[in-house]
N, C-alpha and C positions, 0 to 999 in steps of 0.2 A: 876429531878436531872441532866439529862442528858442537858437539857437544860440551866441550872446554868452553868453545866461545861463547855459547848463550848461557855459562853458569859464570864466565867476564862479565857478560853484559847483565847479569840481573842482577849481580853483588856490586856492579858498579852504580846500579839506579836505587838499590835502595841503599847504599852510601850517599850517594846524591839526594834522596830523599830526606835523611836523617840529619844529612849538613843545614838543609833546607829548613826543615823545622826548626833546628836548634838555630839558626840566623833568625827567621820570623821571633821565636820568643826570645833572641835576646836585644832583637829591635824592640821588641811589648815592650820589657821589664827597663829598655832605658827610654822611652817613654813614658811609661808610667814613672819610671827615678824621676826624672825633669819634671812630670807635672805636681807632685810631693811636693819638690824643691820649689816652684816656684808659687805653690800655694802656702810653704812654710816661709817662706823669705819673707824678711824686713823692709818695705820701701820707705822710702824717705816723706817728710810731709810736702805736702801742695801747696804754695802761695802763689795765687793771682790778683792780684792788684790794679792791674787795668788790663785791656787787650794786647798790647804788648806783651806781654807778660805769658801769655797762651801759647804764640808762637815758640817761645824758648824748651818749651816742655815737649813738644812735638805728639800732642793730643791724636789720636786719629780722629777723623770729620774734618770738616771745614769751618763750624759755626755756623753756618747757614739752619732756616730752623726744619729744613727736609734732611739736613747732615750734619747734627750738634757736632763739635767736641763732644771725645768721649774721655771723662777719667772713671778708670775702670779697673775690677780686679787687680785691683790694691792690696796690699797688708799694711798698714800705717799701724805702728805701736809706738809711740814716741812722748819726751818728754817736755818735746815743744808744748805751749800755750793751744795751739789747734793743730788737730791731723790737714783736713780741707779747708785752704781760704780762699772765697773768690767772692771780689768786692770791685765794683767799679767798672762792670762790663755789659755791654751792649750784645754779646756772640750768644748764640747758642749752646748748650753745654748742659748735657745729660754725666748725670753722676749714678753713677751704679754698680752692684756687685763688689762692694769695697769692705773689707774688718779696719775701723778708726776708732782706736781710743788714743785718747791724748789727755793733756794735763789739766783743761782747764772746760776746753770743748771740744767734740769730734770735729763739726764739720759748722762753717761760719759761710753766710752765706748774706752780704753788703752791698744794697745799690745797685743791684742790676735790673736791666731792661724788662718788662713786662713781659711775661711769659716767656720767657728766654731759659730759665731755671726750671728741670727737671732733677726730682732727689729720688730716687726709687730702690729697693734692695739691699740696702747699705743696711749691718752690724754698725752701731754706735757710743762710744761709751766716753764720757768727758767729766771729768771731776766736776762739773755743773751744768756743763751745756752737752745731752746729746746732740743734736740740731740746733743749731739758732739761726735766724730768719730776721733782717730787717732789709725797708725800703726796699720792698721785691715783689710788686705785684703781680698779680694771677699765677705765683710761685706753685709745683703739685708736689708733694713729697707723699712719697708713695710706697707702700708696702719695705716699711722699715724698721730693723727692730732696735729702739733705746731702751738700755738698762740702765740701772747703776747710776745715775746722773744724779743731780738734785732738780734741771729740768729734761726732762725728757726729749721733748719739743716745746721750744719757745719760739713763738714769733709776734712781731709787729709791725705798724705801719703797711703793711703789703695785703691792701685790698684784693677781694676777687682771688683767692689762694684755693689751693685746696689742698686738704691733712685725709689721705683716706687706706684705708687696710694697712697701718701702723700696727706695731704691738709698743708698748708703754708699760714694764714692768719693774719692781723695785726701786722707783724713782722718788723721789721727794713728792715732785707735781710731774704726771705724763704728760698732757698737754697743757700748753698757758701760753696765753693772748694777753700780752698786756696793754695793745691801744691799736684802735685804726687801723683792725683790719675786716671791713663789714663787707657784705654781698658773700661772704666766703663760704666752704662745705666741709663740716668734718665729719667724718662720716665713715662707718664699716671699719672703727679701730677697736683695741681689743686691750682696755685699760687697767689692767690688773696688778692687784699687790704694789700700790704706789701708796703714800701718806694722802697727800690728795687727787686725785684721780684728774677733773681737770678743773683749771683756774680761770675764766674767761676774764675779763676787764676791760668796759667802753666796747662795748662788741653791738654791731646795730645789724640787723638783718642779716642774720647767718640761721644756717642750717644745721642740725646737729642730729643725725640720724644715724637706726643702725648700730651703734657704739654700744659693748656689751662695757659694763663698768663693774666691776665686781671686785671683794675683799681689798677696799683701799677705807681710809679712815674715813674721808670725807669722799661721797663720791663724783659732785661736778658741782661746782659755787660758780653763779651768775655773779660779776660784781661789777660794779660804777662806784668811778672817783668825784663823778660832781654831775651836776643838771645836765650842761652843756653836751658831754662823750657817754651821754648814762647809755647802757646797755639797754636796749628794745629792739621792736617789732622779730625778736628771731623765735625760730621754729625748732622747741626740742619734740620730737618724734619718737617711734619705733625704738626707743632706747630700750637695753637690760640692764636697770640697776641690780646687784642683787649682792647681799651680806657686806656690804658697807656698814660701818663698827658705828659711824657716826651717821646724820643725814644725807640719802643719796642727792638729793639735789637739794641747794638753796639760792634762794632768789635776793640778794641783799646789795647791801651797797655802802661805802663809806660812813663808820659811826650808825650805822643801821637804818641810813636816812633812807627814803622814797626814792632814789633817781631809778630805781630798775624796773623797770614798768612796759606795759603792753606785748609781754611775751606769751607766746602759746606753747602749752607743755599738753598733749595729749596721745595717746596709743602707745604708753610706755608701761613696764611691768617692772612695778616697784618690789620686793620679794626679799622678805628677812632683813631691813636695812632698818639701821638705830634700834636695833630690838629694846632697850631701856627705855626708850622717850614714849610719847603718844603717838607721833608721827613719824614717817617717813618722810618728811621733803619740809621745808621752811620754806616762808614768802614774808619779807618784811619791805616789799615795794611797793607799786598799785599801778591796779587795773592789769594785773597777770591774770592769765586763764587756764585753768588747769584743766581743760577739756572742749570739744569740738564741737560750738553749739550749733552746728548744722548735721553736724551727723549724729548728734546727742550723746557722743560717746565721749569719756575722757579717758581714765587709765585703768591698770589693774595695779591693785594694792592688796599686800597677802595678808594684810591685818583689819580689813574692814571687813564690818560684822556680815554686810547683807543686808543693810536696811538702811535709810538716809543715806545723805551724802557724805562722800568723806573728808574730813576734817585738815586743813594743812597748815600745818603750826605756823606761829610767826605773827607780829603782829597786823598784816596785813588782814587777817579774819575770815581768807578766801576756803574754798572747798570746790571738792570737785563734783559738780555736782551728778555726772553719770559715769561710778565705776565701774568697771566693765568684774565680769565672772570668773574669767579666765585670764591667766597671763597668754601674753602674745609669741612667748620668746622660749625654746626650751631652758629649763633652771637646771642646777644641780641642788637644790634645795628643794624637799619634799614641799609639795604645794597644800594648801587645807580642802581636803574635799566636800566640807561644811561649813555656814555663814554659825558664828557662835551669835549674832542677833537672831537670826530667824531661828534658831532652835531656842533662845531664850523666849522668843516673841508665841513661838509655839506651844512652850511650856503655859509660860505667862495664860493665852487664851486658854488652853486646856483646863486649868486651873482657872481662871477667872470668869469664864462664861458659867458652867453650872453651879459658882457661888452668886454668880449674878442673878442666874435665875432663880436658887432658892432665895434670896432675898427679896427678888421681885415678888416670890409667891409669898412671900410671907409680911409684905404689907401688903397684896392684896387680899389676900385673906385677913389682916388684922382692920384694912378699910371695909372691907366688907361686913365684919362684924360690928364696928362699931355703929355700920348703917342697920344695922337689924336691933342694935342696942334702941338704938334711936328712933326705930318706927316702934321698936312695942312700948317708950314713953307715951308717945304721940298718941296711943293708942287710951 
Protein backbone atom coordinates (compact mmCIF):
# COMPACT_ATOMS: atom_id res chain seq x y z
CA UNK A 1 0.00 0.00 0.00
CA UNK A 2 2.69 2.15 0.97
CA UNK A 3 4.25 1.65 -2.08
CA UNK A 4 1.21 2.41 -4.38
CA UNK A 5 1.13 5.65 -2.49
CA UNK A 6 4.51 7.06 -3.03
CA UNK A 7 4.34 6.00 -6.85
CA UNK A 8 0.63 8.51 -6.37
CA UNK A 9 2.64 10.85 -4.86
CA UNK A 10 5.41 11.23 -7.37
CA UNK A 11 3.37 10.86 -10.75
CA UNK A 12 1.29 13.33 -9.07
CA UNK A 13 4.38 16.00 -8.53
CA UNK A 14 5.67 15.61 -11.75
CA UNK A 15 2.25 16.15 -13.20
CA UNK A 16 2.26 19.13 -11.21
CA UNK A 17 5.58 19.94 -12.26
CA UNK A 18 4.75 19.63 -16.10
CA UNK A 19 1.35 21.69 -15.60
CA UNK A 20 3.62 24.25 -14.03
CA UNK A 21 6.01 24.78 -16.67
CA UNK A 22 3.73 24.53 -19.53
CA UNK A 23 1.65 27.65 -17.36
CA UNK A 24 5.17 29.72 -16.83
CA UNK A 25 5.68 29.35 -20.87
CA UNK A 26 2.41 30.13 -21.84
CA UNK A 27 2.39 33.20 -19.51
CA UNK A 28 6.20 34.09 -21.57
CA UNK A 29 4.76 33.64 -24.98
CA UNK A 30 1.52 35.82 -24.25
CA UNK A 31 3.84 38.26 -22.88
CA UNK A 32 5.98 38.45 -25.37
CA UNK A 33 2.45 38.28 -28.06
CA UNK A 34 1.49 41.67 -26.23
CA UNK A 35 4.91 43.19 -26.37
CA UNK A 36 5.03 42.45 -30.48
CA UNK A 37 1.61 43.81 -30.50
CA UNK A 38 2.22 46.70 -28.84
CA UNK A 39 5.41 47.65 -30.59
CA UNK A 40 3.59 46.84 -33.94
CA UNK A 41 0.52 48.92 -33.34
CA UNK A 42 -0.44 52.20 -34.99
CA UNK A 43 -0.94 55.13 -32.54
CA UNK A 44 -2.58 58.05 -33.25
CA UNK A 45 -0.77 61.49 -33.74
CA UNK A 46 -0.09 64.01 -30.76
CA UNK A 47 -1.34 67.76 -30.91
CA UNK A 48 -0.69 69.93 -27.96
CA UNK A 49 -1.40 73.42 -28.40
CA UNK A 50 -1.24 74.79 -25.15
CA UNK A 51 -1.23 73.15 -21.52
CA UNK A 52 -4.57 72.45 -21.49
CA UNK A 53 -4.30 70.26 -23.97
CA UNK A 54 -1.65 67.82 -22.06
CA UNK A 55 -3.94 67.09 -19.50
CA UNK A 56 -6.58 65.34 -22.02
CA UNK A 57 -3.89 62.95 -23.29
CA UNK A 58 -3.02 61.82 -19.81
CA UNK A 59 0.86 61.85 -20.20
CA UNK A 60 2.64 60.17 -17.38
CA UNK A 61 4.73 62.92 -15.03
CA UNK A 62 3.34 66.00 -13.88
CA UNK A 63 5.38 68.61 -16.11
CA UNK A 64 7.29 69.74 -13.36
CA UNK A 65 11.08 69.77 -14.69
CA UNK A 66 12.10 66.89 -11.74
CA UNK A 67 8.90 64.85 -13.42
CA UNK A 68 8.42 65.95 -17.31
CA UNK A 69 5.34 64.64 -19.18
CA UNK A 70 6.36 61.90 -20.88
CA UNK A 71 5.23 61.03 -24.66
CA UNK A 72 6.68 57.91 -25.22
CA UNK A 73 6.96 54.64 -26.98
CA UNK A 74 4.93 55.55 -29.62
CA UNK A 75 4.45 54.11 -33.13
CA UNK A 76 2.98 57.32 -35.04
CA UNK A 77 2.72 56.32 -38.95
CA UNK A 78 0.22 58.66 -40.31
CA UNK A 79 -1.04 60.89 -42.98
CA UNK A 80 -1.53 63.88 -40.97
CA UNK A 81 0.64 66.99 -41.68
CA UNK A 82 2.90 66.05 -38.16
CA UNK A 83 3.21 62.93 -36.04
CA UNK A 84 4.23 65.27 -32.70
CA UNK A 85 2.93 68.76 -32.05
CA UNK A 86 3.50 70.79 -29.09
CA UNK A 87 3.51 74.42 -29.30
CA UNK A 88 2.60 76.88 -26.82
CA UNK A 89 3.64 75.36 -23.55
CA UNK A 90 5.18 76.38 -20.43
CA UNK A 91 5.20 72.17 -18.68
CA UNK A 92 7.92 70.14 -18.84
CA UNK A 93 7.90 67.29 -21.34
CA UNK A 94 10.44 64.79 -22.33
CA UNK A 95 9.77 63.09 -25.79
CA UNK A 96 11.43 59.79 -26.32
CA UNK A 97 11.63 56.29 -27.70
CA UNK A 98 8.95 57.22 -30.28
CA UNK A 99 8.87 55.72 -34.62
CA UNK A 100 7.20 59.27 -36.25
CA UNK A 101 6.88 59.49 -39.80
CA UNK A 102 4.29 61.60 -41.03
CA UNK A 103 3.43 63.64 -44.10
CA UNK A 104 5.05 66.68 -43.92
CA UNK A 105 7.08 66.47 -40.42
CA UNK A 106 7.75 64.07 -37.79
CA UNK A 107 7.68 65.99 -34.76
CA UNK A 108 7.00 70.19 -34.59
CA UNK A 109 8.07 71.61 -31.69
CA UNK A 110 6.50 75.87 -31.13
CA UNK A 111 6.89 78.26 -28.34
CA UNK A 112 7.68 76.74 -25.63
CA UNK A 113 9.32 77.71 -22.21
CA UNK A 114 13.11 77.69 -22.07
CA UNK A 115 14.35 74.55 -21.35
CA UNK A 116 11.36 72.76 -20.74
CA UNK A 117 11.76 70.60 -24.24
CA UNK A 118 13.69 67.40 -24.15
CA UNK A 119 13.82 65.46 -27.81
CA UNK A 120 15.97 62.23 -27.22
CA UNK A 121 15.62 58.70 -29.01
CA UNK A 122 13.11 59.33 -31.40
CA UNK A 123 13.11 57.37 -35.28
CA UNK A 124 12.06 60.51 -37.46
CA UNK A 125 10.86 60.59 -40.85
CA UNK A 126 8.76 63.69 -42.52
CA UNK A 127 8.30 64.36 -46.16
CA UNK A 128 10.48 67.59 -45.08
CA UNK A 129 10.74 68.06 -41.62
CA UNK A 130 12.40 65.28 -39.55
CA UNK A 131 12.43 67.69 -36.45
CA UNK A 132 11.54 71.22 -36.50
CA UNK A 133 12.33 73.58 -33.72
CA UNK A 134 11.21 77.11 -33.37
CA UNK A 135 11.04 79.90 -30.37
CA UNK A 136 12.35 77.21 -27.92
CA UNK A 137 15.16 78.00 -26.09
CA UNK A 138 18.03 75.94 -24.41
CA UNK A 139 15.73 73.19 -26.47
CA UNK A 140 18.40 69.52 -26.20
CA UNK A 141 17.49 66.97 -28.86
CA UNK A 142 19.34 64.20 -28.40
CA UNK A 143 20.50 61.03 -29.73
CA UNK A 144 17.93 60.85 -32.62
CA UNK A 145 17.88 59.33 -35.74
CA UNK A 146 16.35 61.52 -39.08
CA UNK A 147 16.26 60.07 -42.51
CA UNK A 148 14.62 60.53 -45.51
CA UNK A 149 13.41 64.21 -44.87
CA UNK A 150 14.53 67.12 -46.96
CA UNK A 151 15.59 68.57 -43.35
CA UNK A 152 16.67 66.47 -41.13
CA UNK A 153 16.76 68.85 -38.23
CA UNK A 154 15.81 72.34 -38.58
CA UNK A 155 15.69 74.82 -36.19
CA UNK A 156 15.41 78.58 -35.21
CA UNK A 157 15.11 81.38 -33.03
CA UNK A 158 15.71 79.00 -29.87
CA UNK A 159 19.06 80.27 -28.46
CA UNK A 160 21.23 78.36 -25.93
CA UNK A 161 19.93 74.79 -27.64
CA UNK A 162 21.63 71.90 -28.02
CA UNK A 163 21.65 69.09 -31.24
CA UNK A 164 24.05 66.36 -29.94
CA UNK A 165 24.60 62.45 -30.90
CA UNK A 166 22.03 62.82 -33.69
CA UNK A 167 22.44 60.60 -36.72
CA UNK A 168 21.43 62.78 -40.04
CA UNK A 169 21.26 60.32 -43.04
CA UNK A 170 19.87 60.53 -46.57
CA UNK A 171 18.46 63.89 -46.09
CA UNK A 172 18.36 66.78 -48.34
CA UNK A 173 20.21 69.09 -45.50
CA UNK A 174 20.87 67.09 -41.82
CA UNK A 175 21.23 69.96 -39.86
CA UNK A 176 19.98 73.57 -40.61
CA UNK A 177 19.79 76.67 -38.60
CA UNK A 178 18.17 79.13 -40.34
CA UNK A 179 18.44 82.31 -37.80
CA UNK A 180 18.82 83.20 -34.07
CA UNK A 181 19.85 80.60 -32.62
CA UNK A 182 23.57 81.62 -31.05
CA UNK A 183 25.39 80.38 -27.64
CA UNK A 184 24.25 76.89 -28.94
CA UNK A 185 26.23 73.19 -29.18
CA UNK A 186 26.09 70.89 -31.96
CA UNK A 187 28.12 68.52 -31.43
CA UNK A 188 28.87 64.46 -31.41
CA UNK A 189 26.25 64.00 -34.49
CA UNK A 190 27.13 61.72 -37.26
CA UNK A 191 26.13 63.42 -40.59
CA UNK A 192 26.18 61.16 -43.43
CA UNK A 193 24.94 60.59 -46.97
CA UNK A 194 22.84 63.81 -47.01
CA UNK A 195 23.12 66.39 -50.14
CA UNK A 196 24.20 68.86 -47.86
CA UNK A 197 25.38 67.87 -44.54
CA UNK A 198 24.85 71.10 -42.58
CA UNK A 199 23.29 74.50 -43.47
CA UNK A 200 24.03 76.95 -40.55
CA UNK A 201 22.51 80.66 -41.35
CA UNK A 202 22.97 83.98 -38.84
CA UNK A 203 24.52 81.58 -36.29
CA UNK A 204 26.76 83.85 -33.79
CA UNK A 205 28.83 82.06 -31.18
CA UNK A 206 28.14 78.51 -31.44
CA UNK A 207 30.03 75.38 -31.01
CA UNK A 208 30.29 72.84 -33.58
CA UNK A 209 32.49 69.99 -32.47
CA UNK A 210 33.00 66.30 -32.74
CA UNK A 211 30.68 65.87 -35.75
CA UNK A 212 32.00 63.32 -38.22
CA UNK A 213 30.56 64.68 -41.74
CA UNK A 214 31.20 62.23 -44.27
CA UNK A 215 30.01 61.26 -48.10
CA UNK A 216 27.38 64.32 -48.41
CA UNK A 217 27.77 66.71 -51.37
CA UNK A 218 28.42 69.69 -49.55
CA UNK A 219 29.77 68.92 -46.22
CA UNK A 220 28.90 72.12 -43.62
CA UNK A 221 28.20 75.90 -45.34
CA UNK A 222 28.67 78.76 -42.92
CA UNK A 223 26.12 81.22 -44.35
CA UNK A 224 24.80 84.97 -43.50
CA UNK A 225 22.02 86.86 -45.06
CA UNK A 226 23.28 90.52 -44.19
CA UNK A 227 25.87 92.49 -41.86
CA UNK A 228 23.34 92.80 -39.08
CA UNK A 229 22.74 88.31 -38.24
CA UNK A 230 26.09 87.51 -40.20
CA UNK A 231 27.36 84.40 -38.72
CA UNK A 232 30.64 84.95 -36.27
CA UNK A 233 32.75 84.47 -33.40
CA UNK A 234 31.76 80.36 -33.57
CA UNK A 235 34.06 77.57 -32.99
CA UNK A 236 34.21 74.63 -35.54
CA UNK A 237 36.67 72.07 -33.88
CA UNK A 238 37.57 68.47 -33.65
CA UNK A 239 35.41 67.90 -36.74
CA UNK A 240 35.67 64.62 -39.38
CA UNK A 241 35.07 65.90 -42.62
CA UNK A 242 35.94 63.11 -44.99
CA UNK A 243 34.81 62.20 -48.83
CA UNK A 244 32.39 65.09 -49.33
CA UNK A 245 32.04 65.02 -53.29
CA UNK A 246 32.07 68.92 -53.08
CA UNK A 247 33.88 71.29 -50.21
CA UNK A 248 33.78 70.12 -46.74
CA UNK A 249 33.30 73.34 -45.19
CA UNK A 250 32.57 76.88 -46.67
CA UNK A 251 32.55 79.97 -45.04
CA UNK A 252 30.18 82.36 -47.27
CA UNK A 253 27.46 84.48 -47.11
CA UNK A 254 24.75 86.02 -49.37
CA UNK A 255 25.82 86.72 -53.27
CA UNK A 256 29.27 85.78 -51.80
CA UNK A 257 29.46 89.00 -49.73
CA UNK A 258 31.95 89.40 -46.46
CA UNK A 259 29.27 89.18 -43.59
CA UNK A 260 30.79 85.83 -42.36
CA UNK A 261 33.62 86.60 -40.47
CA UNK A 262 35.71 86.12 -37.26
CA UNK A 263 35.33 82.30 -37.06
CA UNK A 264 37.70 79.84 -35.84
CA UNK A 265 38.05 76.55 -37.79
CA UNK A 266 41.08 74.48 -36.15
CA UNK A 267 41.92 70.58 -34.93
CA UNK A 268 39.70 69.33 -37.67
CA UNK A 269 40.77 66.41 -40.27
CA UNK A 270 39.86 67.33 -43.68
CA UNK A 271 40.48 63.82 -45.64
CA UNK A 272 39.41 63.14 -49.53
CA UNK A 273 36.96 65.95 -49.76
CA UNK A 274 36.36 67.93 -53.41
CA UNK A 275 38.89 65.68 -54.79
CA UNK A 276 38.48 67.76 -58.39
CA UNK A 277 39.15 71.24 -56.87
CA UNK A 278 42.50 72.53 -55.21
CA UNK A 279 40.90 72.74 -51.93
CA UNK A 280 39.06 71.33 -49.37
CA UNK A 281 37.20 74.16 -47.65
CA UNK A 282 36.23 77.77 -49.18
CA UNK A 283 36.30 81.17 -47.20
CA UNK A 284 34.87 84.03 -49.12
CA UNK A 285 34.30 86.24 -45.59
CA UNK A 286 36.98 87.94 -43.43
CA UNK A 287 38.97 87.71 -40.76
CA UNK A 288 38.26 83.77 -40.41
CA UNK A 289 40.95 81.68 -38.92
CA UNK A 290 41.75 78.64 -39.91
CA UNK A 291 44.02 77.62 -37.17
CA UNK A 292 44.94 78.15 -33.29
CA UNK A 293 47.52 80.86 -33.07
CA UNK A 294 48.27 80.03 -29.67
CA UNK A 295 48.72 76.62 -29.83
CA UNK A 296 50.17 77.06 -33.55
CA UNK A 297 48.34 74.37 -34.74
CA UNK A 298 45.34 74.40 -37.20
CA UNK A 299 44.02 71.38 -39.20
CA UNK A 300 44.86 68.27 -40.93
CA UNK A 301 44.48 68.18 -44.58
CA UNK A 302 45.00 64.93 -46.82
CA UNK A 303 46.11 66.94 -49.80
CA UNK A 304 48.86 69.13 -48.60
CA UNK A 305 52.15 68.56 -49.79
CA UNK A 306 54.26 69.06 -46.52
CA UNK A 307 55.68 72.33 -46.99
CA UNK A 308 54.01 75.87 -46.54
CA UNK A 309 50.82 76.61 -45.51
CA UNK A 310 47.84 75.43 -46.75
CA UNK A 311 45.96 77.22 -49.27
CA UNK A 312 41.95 77.76 -48.57
CA UNK A 313 40.13 78.63 -51.66
CA UNK A 314 37.81 81.34 -51.79
CA UNK A 315 38.10 84.76 -52.23
CA UNK A 316 38.97 85.56 -48.96
CA UNK A 317 43.00 84.47 -49.79
CA UNK A 318 43.31 82.94 -46.14
CA UNK A 319 45.37 79.61 -45.31
CA UNK A 320 46.18 77.89 -42.60
CA UNK A 321 48.93 78.53 -41.61
CA UNK A 322 50.14 75.28 -39.18
CA UNK A 323 48.83 71.95 -40.82
CA UNK A 324 49.08 69.46 -38.60
CA UNK A 325 50.80 65.66 -40.00
CA UNK A 326 48.29 63.56 -38.82
CA UNK A 327 44.47 63.36 -38.92
CA UNK A 328 42.94 63.70 -35.46
CA UNK A 329 39.91 61.45 -36.24
CA UNK A 330 40.10 57.59 -37.40
CA UNK A 331 39.09 57.70 -41.42
CA UNK A 332 37.84 55.03 -43.52
CA UNK A 333 39.91 56.48 -46.32
CA UNK A 334 43.40 55.32 -46.61
CA UNK A 335 45.59 58.29 -45.34
CA UNK A 336 49.03 59.44 -47.44
CA UNK A 337 52.00 58.27 -45.51
CA UNK A 338 54.07 60.84 -47.48
CA UNK A 339 54.24 64.87 -48.00
CA UNK A 340 54.44 64.63 -52.18
CA UNK A 341 56.30 68.44 -51.49
CA UNK A 342 58.98 67.27 -49.41
CA UNK A 343 59.68 64.20 -51.47
CA UNK A 344 59.61 66.74 -54.46
CA UNK A 345 61.70 69.31 -52.31
CA UNK A 346 64.01 66.23 -51.72
CA UNK A 347 64.35 65.29 -55.17
CA UNK A 348 64.62 68.94 -56.30
CA UNK A 349 67.89 69.35 -53.62
CA UNK A 350 69.25 66.07 -54.51
CA UNK A 351 69.43 67.16 -57.94
CA UNK A 352 70.03 70.75 -57.56
CA UNK A 353 72.77 70.98 -54.91
CA UNK A 354 75.66 68.94 -56.94
CA UNK A 355 74.55 70.99 -60.23
CA UNK A 356 75.15 73.92 -57.88
CA UNK A 357 78.25 72.91 -57.00
CA UNK A 358 79.53 71.97 -60.24
CA UNK A 359 78.78 75.30 -61.47
CA UNK A 360 80.14 76.84 -58.65
CA UNK A 361 83.37 74.97 -59.54
CA UNK A 362 83.30 75.85 -62.68
CA UNK A 363 83.39 79.68 -62.63
CA UNK A 364 85.76 79.44 -59.97
CA UNK A 365 87.89 77.62 -61.89
CA UNK A 366 87.16 79.79 -65.15
CA UNK A 367 87.89 83.12 -62.46
CA UNK A 368 90.72 81.70 -61.51
CA UNK A 369 92.08 81.27 -64.89
CA UNK A 370 91.29 84.29 -66.33
CA UNK A 371 93.49 85.72 -63.08
CA UNK A 372 96.60 83.80 -64.25
CA UNK A 373 95.60 84.99 -67.95
CA UNK A 374 95.95 88.33 -66.56
CA UNK A 375 99.01 88.27 -64.38
CA UNK A 376 101.19 86.67 -67.20
CA UNK A 377 100.18 89.99 -69.34
CA UNK A 378 101.18 92.10 -66.56
CA UNK A 379 104.16 90.24 -66.58
Amino acid sequence: MRKIAFSLLTIGLILSSIWVGLSINYIEESKSSETLYISNKIDPPIEIYDNNDLLSYNFSGSGTEEDPYRIEYLNIITSNNYGIVVQNITKYILIQNNNVNALFGAIRIFNTGPDTIIITNNTCIGGELGIFVAISPRIKILNNTCTDSYDGININDSPYSLIENNTLTKNHVGIRVENNVPFSKIINNHIIKNYDGMWITNSRNTLFKNNIIRNNVIGFFLDSTNEEFASLNCVIRNNLFENNTSYALILSAFMEQSFTRQNLVYHNSFVNNNPNGQSQAKDVGSHNRWYNESLKEGNYWSDWLGILPYNIGGSANTVDMYPLEAPLHSTITKIPTFFIGRVVLVIALSIGIPVLLAISILIVKKFKKRKLEKMGKNE
